[in-house]
C-alpha positions as protocol buffer text, in pm:
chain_id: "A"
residue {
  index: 1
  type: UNK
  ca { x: 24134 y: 5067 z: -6585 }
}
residue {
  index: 2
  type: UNK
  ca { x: 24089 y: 4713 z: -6371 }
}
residue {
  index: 3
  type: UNK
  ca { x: 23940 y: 4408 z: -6541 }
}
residue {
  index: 4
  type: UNK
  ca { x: 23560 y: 4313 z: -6363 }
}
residue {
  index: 5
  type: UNK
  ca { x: 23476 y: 3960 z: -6355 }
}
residue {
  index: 6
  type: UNK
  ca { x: 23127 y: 3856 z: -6303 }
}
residue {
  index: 7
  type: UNK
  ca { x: 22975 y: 3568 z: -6182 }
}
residue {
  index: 8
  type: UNK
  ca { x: 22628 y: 3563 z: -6421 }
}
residue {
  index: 9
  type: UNK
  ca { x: 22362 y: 3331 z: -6532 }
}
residue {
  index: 10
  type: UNK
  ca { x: 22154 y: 3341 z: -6162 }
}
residue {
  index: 11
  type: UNK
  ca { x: 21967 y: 3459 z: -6417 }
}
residue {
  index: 12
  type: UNK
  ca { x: 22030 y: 3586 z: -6786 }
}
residue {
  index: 13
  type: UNK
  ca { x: 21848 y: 3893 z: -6737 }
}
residue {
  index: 14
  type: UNK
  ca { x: 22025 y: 4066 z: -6447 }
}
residue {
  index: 15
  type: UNK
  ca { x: 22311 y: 3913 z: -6585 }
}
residue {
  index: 16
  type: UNK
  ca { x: 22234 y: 4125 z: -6901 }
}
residue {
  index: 17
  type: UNK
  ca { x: 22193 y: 4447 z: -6689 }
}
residue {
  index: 18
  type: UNK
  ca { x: 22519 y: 4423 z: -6506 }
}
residue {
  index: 19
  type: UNK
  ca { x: 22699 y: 4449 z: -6875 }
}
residue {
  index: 20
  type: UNK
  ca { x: 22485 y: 4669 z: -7034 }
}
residue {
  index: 21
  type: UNK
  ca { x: 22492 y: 4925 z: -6747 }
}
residue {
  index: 22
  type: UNK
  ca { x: 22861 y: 4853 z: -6636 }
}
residue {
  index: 23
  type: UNK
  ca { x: 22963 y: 4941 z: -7011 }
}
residue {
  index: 24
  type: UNK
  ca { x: 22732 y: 5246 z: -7010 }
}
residue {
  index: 25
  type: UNK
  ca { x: 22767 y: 5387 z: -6691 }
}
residue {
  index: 26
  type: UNK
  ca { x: 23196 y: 5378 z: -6727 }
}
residue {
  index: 27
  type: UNK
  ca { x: 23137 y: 5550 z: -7096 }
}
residue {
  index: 28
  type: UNK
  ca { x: 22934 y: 5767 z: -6974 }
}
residue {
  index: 29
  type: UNK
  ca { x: 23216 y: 5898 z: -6672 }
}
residue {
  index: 30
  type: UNK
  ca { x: 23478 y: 5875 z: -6932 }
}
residue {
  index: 31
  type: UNK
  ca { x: 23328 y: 6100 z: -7199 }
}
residue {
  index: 32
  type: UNK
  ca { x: 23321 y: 5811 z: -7433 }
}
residue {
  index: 33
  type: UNK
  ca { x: 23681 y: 5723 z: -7391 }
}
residue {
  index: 34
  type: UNK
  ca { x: 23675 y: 5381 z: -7217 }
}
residue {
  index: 35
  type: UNK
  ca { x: 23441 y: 5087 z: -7160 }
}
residue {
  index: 36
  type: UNK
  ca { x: 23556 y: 4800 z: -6913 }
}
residue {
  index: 37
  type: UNK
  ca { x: 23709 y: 4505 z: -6966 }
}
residue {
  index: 38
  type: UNK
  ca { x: 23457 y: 4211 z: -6865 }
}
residue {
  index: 39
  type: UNK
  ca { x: 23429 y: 3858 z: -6800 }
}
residue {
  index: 40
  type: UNK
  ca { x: 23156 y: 3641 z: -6755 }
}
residue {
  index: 41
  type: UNK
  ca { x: 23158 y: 3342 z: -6590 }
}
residue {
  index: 42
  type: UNK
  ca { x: 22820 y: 3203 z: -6616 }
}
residue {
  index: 43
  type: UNK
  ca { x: 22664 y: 2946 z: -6420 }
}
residue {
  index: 44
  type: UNK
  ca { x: 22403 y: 2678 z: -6513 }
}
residue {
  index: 45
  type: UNK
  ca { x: 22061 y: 2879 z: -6323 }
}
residue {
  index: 46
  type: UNK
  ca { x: 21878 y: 2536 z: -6308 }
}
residue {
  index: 47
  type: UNK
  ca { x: 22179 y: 2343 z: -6176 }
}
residue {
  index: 48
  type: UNK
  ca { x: 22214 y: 2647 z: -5908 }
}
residue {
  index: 49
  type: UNK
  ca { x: 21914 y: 2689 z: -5810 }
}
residue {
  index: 50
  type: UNK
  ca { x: 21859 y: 2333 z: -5744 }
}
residue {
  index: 51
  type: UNK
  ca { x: 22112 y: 2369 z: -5480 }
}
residue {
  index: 52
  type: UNK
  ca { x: 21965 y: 2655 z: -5297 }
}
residue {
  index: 53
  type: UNK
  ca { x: 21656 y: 2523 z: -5271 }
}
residue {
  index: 54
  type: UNK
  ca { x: 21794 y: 2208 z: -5154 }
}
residue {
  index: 55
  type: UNK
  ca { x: 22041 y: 2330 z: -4920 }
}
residue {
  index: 56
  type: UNK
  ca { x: 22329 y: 2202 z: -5078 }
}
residue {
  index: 57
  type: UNK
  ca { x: 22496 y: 2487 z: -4996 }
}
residue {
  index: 58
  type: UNK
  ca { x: 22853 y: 2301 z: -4974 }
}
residue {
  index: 59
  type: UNK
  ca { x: 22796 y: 2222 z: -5345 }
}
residue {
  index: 60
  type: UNK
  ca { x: 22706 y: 2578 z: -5438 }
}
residue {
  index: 61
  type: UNK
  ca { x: 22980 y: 2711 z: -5261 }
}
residue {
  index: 62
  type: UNK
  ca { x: 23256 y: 2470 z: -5465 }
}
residue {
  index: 63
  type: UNK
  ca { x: 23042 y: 2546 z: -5786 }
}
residue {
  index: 64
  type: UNK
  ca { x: 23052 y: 2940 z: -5772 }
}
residue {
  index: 65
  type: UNK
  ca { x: 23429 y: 2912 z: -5629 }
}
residue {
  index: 66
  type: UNK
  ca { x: 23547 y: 2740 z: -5944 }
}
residue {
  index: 67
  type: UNK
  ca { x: 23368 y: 3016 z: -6171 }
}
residue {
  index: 68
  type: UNK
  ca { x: 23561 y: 3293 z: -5939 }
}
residue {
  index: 69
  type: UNK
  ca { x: 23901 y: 3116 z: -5934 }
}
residue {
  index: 70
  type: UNK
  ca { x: 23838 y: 3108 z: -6392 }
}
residue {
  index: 71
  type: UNK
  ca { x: 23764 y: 3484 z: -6331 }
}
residue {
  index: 72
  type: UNK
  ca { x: 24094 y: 3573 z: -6112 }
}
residue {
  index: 73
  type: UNK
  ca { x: 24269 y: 3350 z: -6329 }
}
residue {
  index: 74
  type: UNK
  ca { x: 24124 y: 3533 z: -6635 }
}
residue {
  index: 75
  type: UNK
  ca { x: 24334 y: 3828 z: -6507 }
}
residue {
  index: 76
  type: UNK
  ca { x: 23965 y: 3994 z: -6338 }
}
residue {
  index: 77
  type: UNK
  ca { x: 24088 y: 4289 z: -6024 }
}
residue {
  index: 78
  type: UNK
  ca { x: 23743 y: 4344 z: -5912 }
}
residue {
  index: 79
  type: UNK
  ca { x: 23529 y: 3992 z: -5863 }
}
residue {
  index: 80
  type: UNK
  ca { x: 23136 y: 3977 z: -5780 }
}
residue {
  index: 81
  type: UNK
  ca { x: 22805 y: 3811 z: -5806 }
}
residue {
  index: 82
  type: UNK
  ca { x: 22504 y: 3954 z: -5986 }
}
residue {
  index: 83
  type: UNK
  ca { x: 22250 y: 3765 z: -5776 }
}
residue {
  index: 84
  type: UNK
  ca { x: 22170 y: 3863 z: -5421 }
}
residue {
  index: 85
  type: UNK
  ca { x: 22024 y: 3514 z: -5357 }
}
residue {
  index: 86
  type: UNK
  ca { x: 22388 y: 3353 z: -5372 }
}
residue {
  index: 87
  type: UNK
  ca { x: 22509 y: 3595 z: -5092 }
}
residue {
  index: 88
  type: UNK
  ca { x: 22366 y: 3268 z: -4920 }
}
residue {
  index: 89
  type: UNK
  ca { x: 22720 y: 3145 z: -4920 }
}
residue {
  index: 90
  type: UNK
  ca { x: 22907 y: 3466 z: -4956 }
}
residue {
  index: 91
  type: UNK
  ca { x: 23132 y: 3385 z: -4620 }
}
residue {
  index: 92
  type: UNK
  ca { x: 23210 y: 3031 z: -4761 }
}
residue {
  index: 93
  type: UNK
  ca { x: 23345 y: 3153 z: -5122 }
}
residue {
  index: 94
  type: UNK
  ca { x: 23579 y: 3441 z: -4994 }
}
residue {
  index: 95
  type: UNK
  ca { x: 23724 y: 3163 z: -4751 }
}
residue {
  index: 96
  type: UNK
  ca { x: 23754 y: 2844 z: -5029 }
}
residue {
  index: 97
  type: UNK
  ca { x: 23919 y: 3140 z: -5295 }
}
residue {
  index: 98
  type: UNK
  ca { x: 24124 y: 3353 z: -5042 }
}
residue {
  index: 99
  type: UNK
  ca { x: 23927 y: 3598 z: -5308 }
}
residue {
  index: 100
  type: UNK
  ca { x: 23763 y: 3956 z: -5172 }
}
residue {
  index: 101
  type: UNK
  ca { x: 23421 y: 3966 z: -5333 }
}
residue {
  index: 102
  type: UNK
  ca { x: 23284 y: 4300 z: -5401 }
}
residue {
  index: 103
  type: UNK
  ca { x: 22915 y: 4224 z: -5132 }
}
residue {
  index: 104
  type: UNK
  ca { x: 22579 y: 4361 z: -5263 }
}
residue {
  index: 105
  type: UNK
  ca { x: 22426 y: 4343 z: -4882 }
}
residue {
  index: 106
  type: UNK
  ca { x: 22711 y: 4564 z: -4780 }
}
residue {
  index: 107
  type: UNK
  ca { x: 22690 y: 4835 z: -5029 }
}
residue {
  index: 108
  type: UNK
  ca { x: 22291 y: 4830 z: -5003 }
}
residue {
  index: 109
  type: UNK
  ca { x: 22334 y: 4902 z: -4626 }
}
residue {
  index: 110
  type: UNK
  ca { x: 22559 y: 5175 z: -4678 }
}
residue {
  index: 111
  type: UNK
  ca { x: 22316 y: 5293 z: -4917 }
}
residue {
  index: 112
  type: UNK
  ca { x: 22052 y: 5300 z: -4667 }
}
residue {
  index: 113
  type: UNK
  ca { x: 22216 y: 5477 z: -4420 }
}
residue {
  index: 114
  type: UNK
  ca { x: 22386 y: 5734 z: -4647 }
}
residue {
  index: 115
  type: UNK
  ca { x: 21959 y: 5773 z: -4718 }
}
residue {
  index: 116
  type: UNK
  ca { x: 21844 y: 5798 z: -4385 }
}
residue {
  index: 117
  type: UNK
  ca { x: 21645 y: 5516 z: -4375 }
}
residue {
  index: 118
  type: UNK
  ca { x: 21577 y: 5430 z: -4063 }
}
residue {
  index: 119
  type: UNK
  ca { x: 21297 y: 5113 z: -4130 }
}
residue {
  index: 120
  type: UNK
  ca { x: 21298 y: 4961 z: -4505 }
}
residue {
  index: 121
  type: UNK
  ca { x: 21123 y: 4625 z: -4616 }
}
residue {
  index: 122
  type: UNK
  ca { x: 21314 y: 4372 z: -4797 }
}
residue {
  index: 123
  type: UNK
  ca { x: 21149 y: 4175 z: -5075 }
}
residue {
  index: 124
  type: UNK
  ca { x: 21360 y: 3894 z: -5297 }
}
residue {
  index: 125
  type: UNK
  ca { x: 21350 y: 3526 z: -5330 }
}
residue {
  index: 126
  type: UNK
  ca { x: 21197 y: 3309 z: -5032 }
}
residue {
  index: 127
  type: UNK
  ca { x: 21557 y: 3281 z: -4920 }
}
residue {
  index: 128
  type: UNK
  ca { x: 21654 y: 3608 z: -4892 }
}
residue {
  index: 129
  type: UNK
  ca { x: 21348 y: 3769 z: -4740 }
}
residue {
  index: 130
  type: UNK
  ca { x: 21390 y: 3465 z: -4456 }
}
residue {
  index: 131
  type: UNK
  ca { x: 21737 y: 3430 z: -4419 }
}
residue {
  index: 132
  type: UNK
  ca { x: 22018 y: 3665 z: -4301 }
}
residue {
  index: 133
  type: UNK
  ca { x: 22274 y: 3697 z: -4515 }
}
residue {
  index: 134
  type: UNK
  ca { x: 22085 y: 4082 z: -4688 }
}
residue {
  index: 135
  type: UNK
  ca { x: 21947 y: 4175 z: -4328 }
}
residue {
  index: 136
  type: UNK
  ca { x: 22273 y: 4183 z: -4138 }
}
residue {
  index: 137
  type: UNK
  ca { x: 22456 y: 4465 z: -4257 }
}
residue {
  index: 138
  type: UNK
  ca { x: 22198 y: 4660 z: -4243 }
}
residue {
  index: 139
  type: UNK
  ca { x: 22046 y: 4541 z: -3883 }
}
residue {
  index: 140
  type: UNK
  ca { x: 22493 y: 4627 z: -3784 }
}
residue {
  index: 141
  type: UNK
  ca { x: 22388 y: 4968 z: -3952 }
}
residue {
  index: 142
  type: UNK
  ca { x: 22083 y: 5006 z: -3697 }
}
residue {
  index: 143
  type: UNK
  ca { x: 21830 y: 4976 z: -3955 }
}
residue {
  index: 144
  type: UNK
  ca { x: 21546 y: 4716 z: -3907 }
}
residue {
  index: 145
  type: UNK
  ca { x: 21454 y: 4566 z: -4170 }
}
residue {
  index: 146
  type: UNK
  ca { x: 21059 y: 4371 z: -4244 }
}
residue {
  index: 147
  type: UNK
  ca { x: 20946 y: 4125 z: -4485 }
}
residue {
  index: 148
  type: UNK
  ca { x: 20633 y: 4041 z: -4577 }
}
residue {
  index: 149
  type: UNK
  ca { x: 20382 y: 3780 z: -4442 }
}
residue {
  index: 150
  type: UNK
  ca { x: 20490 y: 3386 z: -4533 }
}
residue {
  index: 151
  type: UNK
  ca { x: 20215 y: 3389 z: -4791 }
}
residue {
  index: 152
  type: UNK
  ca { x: 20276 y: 3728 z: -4935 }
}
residue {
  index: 153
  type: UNK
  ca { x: 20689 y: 3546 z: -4943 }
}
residue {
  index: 154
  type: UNK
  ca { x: 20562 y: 3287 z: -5083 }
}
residue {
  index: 155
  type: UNK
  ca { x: 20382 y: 3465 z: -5378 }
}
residue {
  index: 156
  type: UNK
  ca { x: 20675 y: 3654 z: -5456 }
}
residue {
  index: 157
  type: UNK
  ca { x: 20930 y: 3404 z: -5496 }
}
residue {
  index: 158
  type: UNK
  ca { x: 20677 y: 3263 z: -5694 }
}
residue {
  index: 159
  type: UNK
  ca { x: 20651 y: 3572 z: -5957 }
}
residue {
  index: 160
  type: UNK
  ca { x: 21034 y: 3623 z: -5950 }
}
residue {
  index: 161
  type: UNK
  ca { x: 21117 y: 3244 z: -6036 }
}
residue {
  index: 162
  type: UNK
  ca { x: 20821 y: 3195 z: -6331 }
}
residue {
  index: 163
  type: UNK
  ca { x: 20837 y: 3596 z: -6456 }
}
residue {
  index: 164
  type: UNK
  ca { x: 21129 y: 3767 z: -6388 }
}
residue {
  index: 165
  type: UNK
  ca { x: 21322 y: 3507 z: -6417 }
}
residue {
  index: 166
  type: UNK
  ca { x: 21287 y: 3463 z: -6754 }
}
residue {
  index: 167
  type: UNK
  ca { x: 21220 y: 3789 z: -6881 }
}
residue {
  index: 168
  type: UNK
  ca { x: 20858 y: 3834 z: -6824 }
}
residue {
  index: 169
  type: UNK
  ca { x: 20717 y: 4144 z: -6656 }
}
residue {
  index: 170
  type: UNK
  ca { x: 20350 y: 4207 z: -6618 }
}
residue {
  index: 171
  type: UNK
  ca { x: 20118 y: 4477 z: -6500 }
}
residue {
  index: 172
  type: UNK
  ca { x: 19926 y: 4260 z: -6290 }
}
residue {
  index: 173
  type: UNK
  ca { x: 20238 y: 4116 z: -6081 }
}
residue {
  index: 174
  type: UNK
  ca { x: 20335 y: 4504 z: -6066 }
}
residue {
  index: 175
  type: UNK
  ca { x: 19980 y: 4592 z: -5892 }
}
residue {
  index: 176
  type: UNK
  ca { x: 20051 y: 4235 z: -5667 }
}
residue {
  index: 177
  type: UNK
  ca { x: 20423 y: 4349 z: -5554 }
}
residue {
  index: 178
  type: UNK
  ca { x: 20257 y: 4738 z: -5467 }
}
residue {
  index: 179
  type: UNK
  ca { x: 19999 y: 4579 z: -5274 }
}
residue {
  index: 180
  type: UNK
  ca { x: 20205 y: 4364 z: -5054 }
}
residue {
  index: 181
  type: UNK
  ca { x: 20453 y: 4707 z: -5023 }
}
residue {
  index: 182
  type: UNK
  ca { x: 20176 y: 4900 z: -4926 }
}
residue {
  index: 183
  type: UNK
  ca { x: 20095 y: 4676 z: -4643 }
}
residue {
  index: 184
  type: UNK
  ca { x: 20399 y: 4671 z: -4546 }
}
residue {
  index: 185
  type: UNK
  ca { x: 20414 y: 5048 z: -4470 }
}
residue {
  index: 186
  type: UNK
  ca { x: 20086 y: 5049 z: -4280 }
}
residue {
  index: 187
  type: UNK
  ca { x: 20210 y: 4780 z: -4072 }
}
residue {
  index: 188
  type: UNK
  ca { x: 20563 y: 4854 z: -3997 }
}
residue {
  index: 189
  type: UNK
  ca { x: 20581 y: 5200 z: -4128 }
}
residue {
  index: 190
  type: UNK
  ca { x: 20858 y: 5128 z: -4369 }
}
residue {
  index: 191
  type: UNK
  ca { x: 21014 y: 5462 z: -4580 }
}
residue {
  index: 192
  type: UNK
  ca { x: 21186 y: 5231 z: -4846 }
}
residue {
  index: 193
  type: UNK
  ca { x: 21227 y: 4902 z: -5014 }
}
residue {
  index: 194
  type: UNK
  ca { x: 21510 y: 4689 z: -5106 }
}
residue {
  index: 195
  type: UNK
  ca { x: 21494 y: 4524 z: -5422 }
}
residue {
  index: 196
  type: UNK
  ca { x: 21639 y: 4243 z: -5334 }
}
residue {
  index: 197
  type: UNK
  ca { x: 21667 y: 4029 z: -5594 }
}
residue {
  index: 198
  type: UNK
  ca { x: 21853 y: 4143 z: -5888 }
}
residue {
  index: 199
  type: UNK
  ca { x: 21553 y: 4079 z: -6157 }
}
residue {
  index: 200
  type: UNK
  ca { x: 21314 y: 4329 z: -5987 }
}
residue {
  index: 201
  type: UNK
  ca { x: 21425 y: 4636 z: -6101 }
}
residue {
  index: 202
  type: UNK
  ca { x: 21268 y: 4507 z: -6435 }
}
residue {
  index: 203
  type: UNK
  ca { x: 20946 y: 4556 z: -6256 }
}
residue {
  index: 204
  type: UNK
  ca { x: 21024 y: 4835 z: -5959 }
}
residue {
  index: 205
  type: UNK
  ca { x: 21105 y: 5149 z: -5956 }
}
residue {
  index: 206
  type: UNK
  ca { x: 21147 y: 5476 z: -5806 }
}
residue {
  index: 207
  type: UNK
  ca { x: 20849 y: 5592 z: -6072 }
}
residue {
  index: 208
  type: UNK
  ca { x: 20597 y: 5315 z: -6013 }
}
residue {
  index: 209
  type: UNK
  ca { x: 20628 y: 5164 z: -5649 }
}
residue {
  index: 210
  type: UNK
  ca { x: 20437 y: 5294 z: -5353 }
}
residue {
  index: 211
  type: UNK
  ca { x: 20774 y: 5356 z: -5190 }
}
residue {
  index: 212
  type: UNK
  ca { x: 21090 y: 5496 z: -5258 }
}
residue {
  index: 213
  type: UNK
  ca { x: 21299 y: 5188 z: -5377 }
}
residue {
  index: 214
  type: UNK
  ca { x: 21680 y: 5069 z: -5279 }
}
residue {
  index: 215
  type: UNK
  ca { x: 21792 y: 4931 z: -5621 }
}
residue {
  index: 216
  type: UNK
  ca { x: 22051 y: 4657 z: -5571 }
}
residue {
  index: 217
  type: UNK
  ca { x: 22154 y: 4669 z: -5878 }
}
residue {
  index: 218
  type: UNK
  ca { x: 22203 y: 5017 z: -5955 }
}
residue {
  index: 219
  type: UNK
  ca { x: 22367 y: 5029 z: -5611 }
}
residue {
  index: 220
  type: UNK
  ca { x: 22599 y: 4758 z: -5658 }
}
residue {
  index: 221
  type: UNK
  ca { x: 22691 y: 4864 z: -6027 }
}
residue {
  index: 222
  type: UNK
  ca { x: 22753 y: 5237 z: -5939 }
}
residue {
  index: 223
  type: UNK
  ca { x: 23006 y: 5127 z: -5664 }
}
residue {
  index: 224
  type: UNK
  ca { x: 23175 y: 4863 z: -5903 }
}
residue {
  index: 225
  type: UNK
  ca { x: 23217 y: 5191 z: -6110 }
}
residue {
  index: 226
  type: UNK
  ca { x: 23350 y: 5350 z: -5876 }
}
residue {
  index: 227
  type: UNK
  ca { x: 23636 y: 5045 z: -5838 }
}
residue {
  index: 228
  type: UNK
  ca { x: 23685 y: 5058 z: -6179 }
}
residue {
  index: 229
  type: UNK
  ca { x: 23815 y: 5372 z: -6169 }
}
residue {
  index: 230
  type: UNK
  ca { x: 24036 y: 5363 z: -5846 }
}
């Protein structure tokens, strides 16, 4: 079975279910007889983040290469992120490492197509609800893809940095994200929505969200199972 290296820490707690489920989910398909080899390279959040919402993308991308170059170098097949936000420089990293990354924008598009989705919303940080880099595979798919207002955007980047974050999910910020979903759907008729930021599954679901959800992570992990096993 290949070695998965993982580029964690943006943050701890999606970071956390990328192992937990990776290890599970490859158990599980192996009738207890395997669970993958992993490394984690993880990255200071703060220090990250400061660079994102700076713009410093040139530093990010040199920051996150060095963490994938200690992962091929570790002896890691299969290489990703765990945080849709730093798809931001996604391009930049494959060229600086020469390194194929496995791309959660790409799988979630296939996702939604395999679905039938035709119109989804996307909701994540500020950056990736405005920016391009988790609307173009699926807009080269043919599926259009809506955010929400700037001050709905606002208030969930808001929630994601102070709650999700770091661990904290609340009923209140549940009832907030359903609200600004169900608008959504009235105004653009949306079937679906992309979690897409890697901490809101700890808060969204298929169970307790107005509409069907496209779970990033789930996506992403089942098709790194899938390498795993190739």
């Amino acid at each position: 079975m290949k070695k998965i290296g993982l580029v964690g820490g943006t943050g701890p707690e999606s970071t956390l279910m990328y192992y937990k489920e990776l290890n599970s989910g490859i158990d599980l398909q192996t009738n207890g007889a395997h669970m993958p080899e992993i490394a984690i390279e993880s990255v200071d959040f703060r220090k990250a983040w400061r660079m994102v919402t700076e713009g410093d993308y040139g530093q990010l991308s040199e920051y996150l290469a060095s963490k994938i170059i200690n992962l091929n170098n570790s002896g890691a097949q299969i290489i990703t992120l765990t945080a849709a936000t730093m798809h931001i420089v996604f391009d930049s990293l494959e060229k600086m490492t020469g390194i194929k990354l496995v791309s959660i924008p790409e799988v979630v598009a296939k996702e939604a197509v395999k679905r039938g989705y035709k119109k989804v919303g996307l909701i994540g940080t500020v950056f990736t609800m405005e920016q391009d880099y988790m609307k173009k595979d699926l807009r080269d798919e043919g599926v259009e893809v809506y955010i929400p207002d700037e001050k709905d955007r606002e208030l969930i980047g808001k929630y994601i940095l102070e709650e999700l974050e770091v661990g904290i999910v609340n009923e209140s910020t549940r009832g907030t994200f359903n609200e600004i979903i169900e608008k959504m759907k009235k105004v653009y008729g949306i079937e679906a929505v992309i979690l897409g930021c890697t901490e809101l599954p700890l808060l969204l679901n298929d169970g307790n969200c107005v509409v069907p959800c496209l779970d990033s992570v789930e996506i992403h992990i089942k098709k790194l199972i899938e390498m795993l096993q190739e």
